[in-house]
N, C-alpha and C positions, 0 to 999 in steps of 0.2 A: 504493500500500500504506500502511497505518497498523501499526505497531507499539506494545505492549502487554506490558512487561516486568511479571512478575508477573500477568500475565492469566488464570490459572486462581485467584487467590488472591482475597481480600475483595471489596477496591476494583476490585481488574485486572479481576475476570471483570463486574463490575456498569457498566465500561465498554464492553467485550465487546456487553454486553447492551443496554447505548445504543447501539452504531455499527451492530449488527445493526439496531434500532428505525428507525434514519434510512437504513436501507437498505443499510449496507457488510458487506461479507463479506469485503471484502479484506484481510482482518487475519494479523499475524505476531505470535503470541504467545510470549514470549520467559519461560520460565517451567520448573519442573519440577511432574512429575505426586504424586511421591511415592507410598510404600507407602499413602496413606491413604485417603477419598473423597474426597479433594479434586477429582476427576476429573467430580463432580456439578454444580460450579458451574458447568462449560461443555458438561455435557451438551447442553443445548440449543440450544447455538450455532455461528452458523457461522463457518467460520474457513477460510482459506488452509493454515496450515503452523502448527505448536509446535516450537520451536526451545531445547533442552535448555540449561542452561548450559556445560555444554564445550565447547558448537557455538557458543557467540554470537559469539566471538569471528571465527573464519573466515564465519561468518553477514554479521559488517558490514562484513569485507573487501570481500566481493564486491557487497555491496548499493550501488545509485547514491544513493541517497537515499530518502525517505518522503513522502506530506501529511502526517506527524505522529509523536511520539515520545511516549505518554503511559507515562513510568517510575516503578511503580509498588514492582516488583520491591525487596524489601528482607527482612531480619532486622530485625522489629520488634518481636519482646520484649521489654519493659522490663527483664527479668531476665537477659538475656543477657550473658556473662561471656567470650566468648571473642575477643579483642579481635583477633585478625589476621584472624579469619571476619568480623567488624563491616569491617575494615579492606577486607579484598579485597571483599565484598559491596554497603557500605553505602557506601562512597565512592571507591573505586577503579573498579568497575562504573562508574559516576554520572557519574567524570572522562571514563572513555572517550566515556558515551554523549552526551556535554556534545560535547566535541571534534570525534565523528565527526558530528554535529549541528552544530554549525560547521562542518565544512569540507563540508558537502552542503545547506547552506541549507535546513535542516528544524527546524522546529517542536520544542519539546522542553517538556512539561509535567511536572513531577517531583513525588514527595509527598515536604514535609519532615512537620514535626510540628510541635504545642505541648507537644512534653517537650522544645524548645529552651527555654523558657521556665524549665525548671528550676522553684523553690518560688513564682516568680511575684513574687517578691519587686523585680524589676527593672519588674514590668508584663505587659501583653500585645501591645504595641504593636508592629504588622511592620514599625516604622522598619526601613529597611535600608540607615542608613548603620552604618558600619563603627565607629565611637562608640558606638551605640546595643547593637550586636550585642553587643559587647566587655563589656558588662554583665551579659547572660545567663551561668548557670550551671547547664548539664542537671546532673539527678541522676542518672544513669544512662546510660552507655555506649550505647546505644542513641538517648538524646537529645543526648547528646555527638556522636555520627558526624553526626547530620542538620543540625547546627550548625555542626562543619565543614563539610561539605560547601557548605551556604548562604553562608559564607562566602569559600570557594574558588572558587563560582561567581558572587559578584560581585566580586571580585578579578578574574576572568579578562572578566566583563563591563567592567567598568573599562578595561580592556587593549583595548578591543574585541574582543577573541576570544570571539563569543558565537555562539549560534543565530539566526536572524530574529527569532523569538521564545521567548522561555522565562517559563518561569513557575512559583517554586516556592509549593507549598500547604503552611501549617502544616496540619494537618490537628487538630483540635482530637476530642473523644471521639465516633468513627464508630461507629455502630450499622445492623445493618440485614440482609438473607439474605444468604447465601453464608458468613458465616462460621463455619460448624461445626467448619470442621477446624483453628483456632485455638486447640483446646482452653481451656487455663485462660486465655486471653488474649480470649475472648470476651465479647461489652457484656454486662452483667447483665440484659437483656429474656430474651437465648439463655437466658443460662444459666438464667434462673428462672423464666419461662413455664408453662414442664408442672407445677413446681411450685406456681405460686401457681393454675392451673386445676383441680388434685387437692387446693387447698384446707390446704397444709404450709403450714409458720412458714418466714418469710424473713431468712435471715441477713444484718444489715447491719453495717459497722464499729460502735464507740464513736470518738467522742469524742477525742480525748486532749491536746485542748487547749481551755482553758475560752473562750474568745470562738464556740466549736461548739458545736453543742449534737449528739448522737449521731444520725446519718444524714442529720444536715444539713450534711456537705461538699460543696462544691457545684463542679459542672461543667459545660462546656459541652455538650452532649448534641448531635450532632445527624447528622441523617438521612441513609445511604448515597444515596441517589436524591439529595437537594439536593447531594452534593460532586459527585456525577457532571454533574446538570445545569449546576452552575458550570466542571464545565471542559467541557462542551460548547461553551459559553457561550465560553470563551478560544479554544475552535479555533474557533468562530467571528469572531473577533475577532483575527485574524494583527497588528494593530496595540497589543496591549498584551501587557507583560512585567513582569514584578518576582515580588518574595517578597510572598509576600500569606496572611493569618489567613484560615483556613477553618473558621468554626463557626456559631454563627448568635448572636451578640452576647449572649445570655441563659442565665448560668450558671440550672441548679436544681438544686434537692439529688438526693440519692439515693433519699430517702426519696418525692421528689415521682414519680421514675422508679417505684419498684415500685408506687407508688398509681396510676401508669400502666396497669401490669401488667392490673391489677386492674378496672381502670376500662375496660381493653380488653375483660375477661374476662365482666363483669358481678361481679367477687367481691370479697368484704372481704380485705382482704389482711391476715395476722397479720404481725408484723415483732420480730423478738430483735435485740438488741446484742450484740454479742458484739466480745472486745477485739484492734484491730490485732496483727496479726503484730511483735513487737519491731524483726526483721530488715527492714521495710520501715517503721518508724517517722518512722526520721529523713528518710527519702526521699520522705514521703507529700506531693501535694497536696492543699490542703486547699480552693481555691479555681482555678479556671480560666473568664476570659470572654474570647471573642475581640472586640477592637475590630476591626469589619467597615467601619469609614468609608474603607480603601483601596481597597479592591474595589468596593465601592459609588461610589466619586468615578471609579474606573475603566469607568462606567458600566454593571457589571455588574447587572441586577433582575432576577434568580432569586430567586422568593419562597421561604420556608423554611419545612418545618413545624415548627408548634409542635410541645413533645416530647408531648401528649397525641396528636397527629394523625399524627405518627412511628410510635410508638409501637401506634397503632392498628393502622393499615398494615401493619405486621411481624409484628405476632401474630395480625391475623385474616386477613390474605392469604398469610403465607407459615407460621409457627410449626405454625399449629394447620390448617394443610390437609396433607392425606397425599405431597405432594410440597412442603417449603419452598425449593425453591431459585428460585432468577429465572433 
């Protein structure tokens, strides 16, 4: 069996949809369905058992072990505020599945973030000694918990109390199908697609710091299919472990994204400024590049697409055909 916390959601179910691709159907998705359609993203797949979260717990009692843990499962909000939901969720869940992962000699691949990284101001380097970490300052509770947690599970690697292998993924700005039911928390291709194909004006931040110029804050952009291929890539590879940057090394703006949009579309893309939210001011970044030379020395060559060829992909295979899910 392979397990898939968060497996109906972004990244879980576009896993889903690799291990069905390589032929597994032996999956336990460890996830909830909710009032919404999130229930789309795995329409099409196959699967063993969905295992609720009230049930996980008596779920791992009884389980021997797995080939794999890819934990996915999180409250990833930037905006989220309620700090014992972050706590039980986002790293208490994490500890167990770490643990019961250890003592069953199973594989355990986890998503952290690059909102450990906070204003970036420390870097983007996945050193992952305990020096380095102690540097970072997430803006937001949400990059706050993944940051403990990265640090509580090399803490416990230290200790030798680990999995055969583990492996956590900053995950740097994922785009890609499946995630509708993200609402406002969706890449800006989702949300602006129909719009820039019906030819509307595209809302981009300002500015609010003079070394920017307006819509040229710049991110790491990159493709739901490249993170998934890269931890294919690790389960294939049961001999490498660490925290590792998951982006594709080349911040671009935002502005370069909707001209993406556009560029998928065949159309001119109209583009307005309009000025940040106060309340997310001081918390904005304004830059994000992932240094990929870990992963890469870790002889990982999954090639990445560029964000025009991303970008392409999303809006003419999945956005704009009558069914977008994978």
């Amino acid at each position: 069996m392979i397990f898939v916390t968060g497996g109906t959601g972004f990244i879980g179910s576009n896993i889903v949809a690799a291990l069905n691709d390589r032929g597994r159907s032996d999956i336990v998705i460890l996830d909830s369905l909710g009032c919404d359609s999130k229930w789309r993203n795995i329409a099409k797949r196959r699967f063993h058992d969905i295992i609720t979260p009230d049930r996980i717990d008596a779920f791992l009692k009884d389980a021997p072990r797995a080939d794999a843990v890819f934990h996915m499962g999180a409250i990833s909000s930037t905006t989220a505020s309620d700090g014992d939901e972050i706590l039980r969720t986002n790293i208490q869940l994490s500890a167990s599945l770490w643990n019961w992962c250890a003592a069953r000699r199973t594989p355990l691949i986890y998503a952290s973030s690059a909102a450990t990284y906070g204003d970036g101001s420390a870097g983007f380097s996945d050193d992952s000694s305990q020096k380095a970490l102690a540097q970072l300052r997430p803006l937001n509770l949400y990059g706050w918990s993944k940051h403990a947690f990265d640090r509580w599970a090399l803490d416990r690697a230290a200790a030798g109390v680990a999995p055969p292998q583990w492996a956590g993924m900053k995950f740097f700005n994922v785009y890609g199908p499946n995630e509708a039911h993200k609402g406002d928390m969706q890449s800006l291709v989702a949300k602006n697609t129909a719009a820039v194909a019906a030819g509307e004006t595209i809302s981009l931040f300002k500015s609010h710091r003079d070394d920017y110029q307006d819509g040229q804050q710049l991110r790491d952009f990159v493709y739901v299919a490249d993170c998934v291929a890269v931890m294919m890539w690790l389960f294939d590879h049961p001999d490498v472990s660490g925290l590792f940057n998951l982006g594709t090394g080349k911040a671009r703006s935002f502005l370069d994204l909707t001209l993406a949009i556009g560029g998928a579309l065949g159309k001119n893309v109209d583009v307005r400024y309009v000025d940040m939210p106060i309340a997310i001011r001081d918390r904005y970044q304004y830059f994000t590049q992932a240094q990929m030379e870990k992963l890469r020395d870790a002889g990982c060559d999954v090639k990445f697409h560029t964000l025009e060829e991303g970008v392409a992909d999303y809006v003419l295979n999945y956005l704009t055909q009558p069914d977008p899910y994978r």
